[in-house]
Structures are given as structure tokens and as C-alpha cells.
C-alpha positions as CSV (number, residue, x, y, z in Angstrom):
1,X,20.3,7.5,-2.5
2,X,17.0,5.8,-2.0
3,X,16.4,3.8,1.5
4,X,14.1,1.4,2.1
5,X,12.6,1.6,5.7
6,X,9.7,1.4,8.6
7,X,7.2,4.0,8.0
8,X,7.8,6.7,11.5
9,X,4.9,9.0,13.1
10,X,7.0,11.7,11.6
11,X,6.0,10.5,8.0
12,X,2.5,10.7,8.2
13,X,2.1,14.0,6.8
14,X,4.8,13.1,3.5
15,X,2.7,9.7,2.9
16,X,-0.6,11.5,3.0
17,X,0.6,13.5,0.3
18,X,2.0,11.3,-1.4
19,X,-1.3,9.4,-1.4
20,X,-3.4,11.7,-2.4
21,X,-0.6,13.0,-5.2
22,X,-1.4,9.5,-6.6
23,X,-4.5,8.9,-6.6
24,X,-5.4,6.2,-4.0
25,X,-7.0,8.5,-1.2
26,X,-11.2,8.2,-1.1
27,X,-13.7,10.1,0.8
28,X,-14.9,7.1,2.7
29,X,-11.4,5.7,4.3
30,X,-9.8,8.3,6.4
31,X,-5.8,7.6,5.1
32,X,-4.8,9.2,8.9
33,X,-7.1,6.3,10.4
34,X,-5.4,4.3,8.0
35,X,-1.9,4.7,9.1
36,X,-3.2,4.7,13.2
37,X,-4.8,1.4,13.0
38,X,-1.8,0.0,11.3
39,X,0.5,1.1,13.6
40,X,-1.1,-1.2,16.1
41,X,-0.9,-4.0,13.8
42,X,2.4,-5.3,12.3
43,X,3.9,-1.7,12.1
44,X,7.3,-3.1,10.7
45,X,5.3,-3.7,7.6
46,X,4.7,-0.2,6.8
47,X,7.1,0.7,4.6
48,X,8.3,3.9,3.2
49,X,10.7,4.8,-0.1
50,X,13.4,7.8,0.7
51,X,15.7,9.9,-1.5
52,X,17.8,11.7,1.3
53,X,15.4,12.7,3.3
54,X,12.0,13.1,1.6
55,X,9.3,10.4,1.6
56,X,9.2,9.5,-2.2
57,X,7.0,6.0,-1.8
58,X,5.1,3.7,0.6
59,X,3.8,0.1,0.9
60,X,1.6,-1.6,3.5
61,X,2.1,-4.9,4.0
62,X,0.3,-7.2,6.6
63,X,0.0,-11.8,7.1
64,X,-2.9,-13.0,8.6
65,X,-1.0,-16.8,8.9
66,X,-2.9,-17.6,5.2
67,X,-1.9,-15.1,2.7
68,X,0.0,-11.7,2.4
69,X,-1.6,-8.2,1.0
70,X,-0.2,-4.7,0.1
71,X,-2.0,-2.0,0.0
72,X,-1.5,1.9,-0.7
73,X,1.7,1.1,-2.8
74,X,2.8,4.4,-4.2
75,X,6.1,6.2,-5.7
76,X,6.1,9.9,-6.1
77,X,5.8,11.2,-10.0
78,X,9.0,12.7,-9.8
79,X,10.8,9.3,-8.9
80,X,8.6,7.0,-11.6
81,X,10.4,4.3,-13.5
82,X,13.4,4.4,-11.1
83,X,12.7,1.1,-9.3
84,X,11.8,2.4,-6.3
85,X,7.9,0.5,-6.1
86,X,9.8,-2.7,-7.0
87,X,12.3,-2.1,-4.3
88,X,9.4,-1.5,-2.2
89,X,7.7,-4.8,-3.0
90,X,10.6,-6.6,-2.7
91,X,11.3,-5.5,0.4
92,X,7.7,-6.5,1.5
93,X,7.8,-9.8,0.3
94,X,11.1,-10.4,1.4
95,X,9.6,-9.5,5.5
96,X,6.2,-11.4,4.1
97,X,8.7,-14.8,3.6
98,X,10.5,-14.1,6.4
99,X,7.2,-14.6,8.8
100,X,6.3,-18.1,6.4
101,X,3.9,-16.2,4.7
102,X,3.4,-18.5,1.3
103,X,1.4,-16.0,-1.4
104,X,1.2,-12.6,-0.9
105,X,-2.2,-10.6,-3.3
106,X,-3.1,-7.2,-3.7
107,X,-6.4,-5.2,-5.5
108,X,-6.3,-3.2,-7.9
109,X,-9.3,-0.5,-8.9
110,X,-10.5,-0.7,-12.0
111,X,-9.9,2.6,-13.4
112,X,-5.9,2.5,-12.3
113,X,-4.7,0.1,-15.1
114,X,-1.8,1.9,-15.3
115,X,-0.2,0.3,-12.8
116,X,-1.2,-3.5,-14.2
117,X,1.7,-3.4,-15.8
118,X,4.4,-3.0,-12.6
119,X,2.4,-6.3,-11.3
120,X,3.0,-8.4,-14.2
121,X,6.6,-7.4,-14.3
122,X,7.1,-8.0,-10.7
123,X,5.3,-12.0,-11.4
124,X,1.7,-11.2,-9.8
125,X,-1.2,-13.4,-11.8
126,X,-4.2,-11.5,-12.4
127,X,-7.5,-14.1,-10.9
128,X,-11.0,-13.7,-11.3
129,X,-12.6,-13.2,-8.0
130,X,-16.2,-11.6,-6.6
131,X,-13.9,-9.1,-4.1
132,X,-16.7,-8.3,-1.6
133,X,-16.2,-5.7,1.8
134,X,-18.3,-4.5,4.4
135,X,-17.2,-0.9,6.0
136,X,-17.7,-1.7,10.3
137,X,-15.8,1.6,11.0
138,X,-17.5,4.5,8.8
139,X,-14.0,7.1,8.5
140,X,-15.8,9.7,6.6
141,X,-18.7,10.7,3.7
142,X,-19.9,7.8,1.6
143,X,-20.0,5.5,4.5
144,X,-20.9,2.3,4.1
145,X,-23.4,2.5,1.7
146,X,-20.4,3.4,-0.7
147,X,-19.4,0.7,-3.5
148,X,-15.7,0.8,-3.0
149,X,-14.2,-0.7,0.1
């Protein structure tokens, strides 16, 4: 049966993997500094997917009092097309509304259109916007001289 819960220090190794299994790992952002710094912000927002016992998908979640984002949303291949990254959104926005959170957004690469898809199903608007970042903690090679942020 698939749970819904709070990410624990005891998933970090399962969610790494399941990262990099789909794709949304880069060279420049450490995903192990990733989960550390949120830990010390909102933690109850990291979410991870379960099928009695193993980690099978994650969504970060975090409201700076304007607007909601998620990031790193993922669901293992083997569990794909079984609901479980809706569940995990839902569940996201549901602890989003809860805190008065009024819009939740999320980015999307370029080159992952496959998951475009999910997003329109699940009611999100594709906007044009110039997304802009600036790296102030360099994690690892590529730095911040590196045109993804």
C-alpha cells in the first residue's frame, strides 16, 4: 500500500537514488546539500511516496508567505502511471493551503517534457517568464558560472 509521508534522515540514501534514477540530479547542486538545507527549513514539506517500505517518490514543497513551489518531484519507473506523483502533489498542496498559501508554481527543464503532461492534468498553467538564478553557495563542478540554476 502506498503512504504518503515526511521525508526522515533515514531516506536520504532511497531519494538520492531515486533522483538520480530520474533524471533531476546536476553536477552543480549537491542533492545531499539539498535535503540538509531543507531540513532546516519547513522539513514537514519534504515529502516522500512508500510502497511498504521502500521510497518509491518525493516532493519538496516550501511558502515564502507569497507563493508555493515544488521541486525534485519524482516517482520511481517501476511505480509510473499509478498515481503516486499526484498523490504526492496533492498532498503538497493540501499542507501549502493549510499554511494560506494562495498559488503554488514549479519549473520545469526544458528537455523533461515528458512530464508537461502530469502538470496539465493536475490544473498547472504553463506562463511565460525570464526564470533568472544566481548560485551564492557553489555545491559542486559547474559552479556558478553554470546556465542551469
Amino acid at each position: 500500500m502506498i503512504e504518503i509521508r515526511a521525508f526522515t534522515p533515514a531516506d536520504e540514501d532511497p531519494v538520492v537514488a531515486l533522483w538520480e534514477e530520474a533524471g533531476l540530479t546536476r553536477p552543480w547542486n549537491d542533492p545531499r546539500a539539498d535535503i540538509r538545507r531543507k531540513l532546516t527549513v519547513q522539513p514537514e514539506l519534504f515529502l516522500v511516496a512508500v510502497d511498504d517500505g521502500p521510497v518509491i517518490g518525493s516532493v519538496m514543497a516550501g511558502y515564502d508567505g507569497h507563493r508555493g513551489w515544488l521541486y525534485y518531484l519524482a516517482t520511481a519507473p517501476s511505480h509510473r502511471g499509478r498515481g503516486v506523483a499526484r498523490a504526492l502533489v496533492a498532498e503538497a498542496e493540501r499542507l501549502l493551503a493549510q499554511m494560506g498559501c494562495p498559488k503554488v508554481q514549479l519549473m520545469v527543464r526544458p528537455d523533461n517534457t515528458g512530464v508537461r503532461g502530469l502538470y496539465d492534468g493536475l490544473g498547472y498553467e504553463p506562463f511565460d517568464t525570464w526564470a533568472t538564478g544566481k548560485r551564492l553557495i557553489v555545491d559542486g563542478p559547474g559552479g556558478p558560472s553554470s546556465s542551469a540554476p
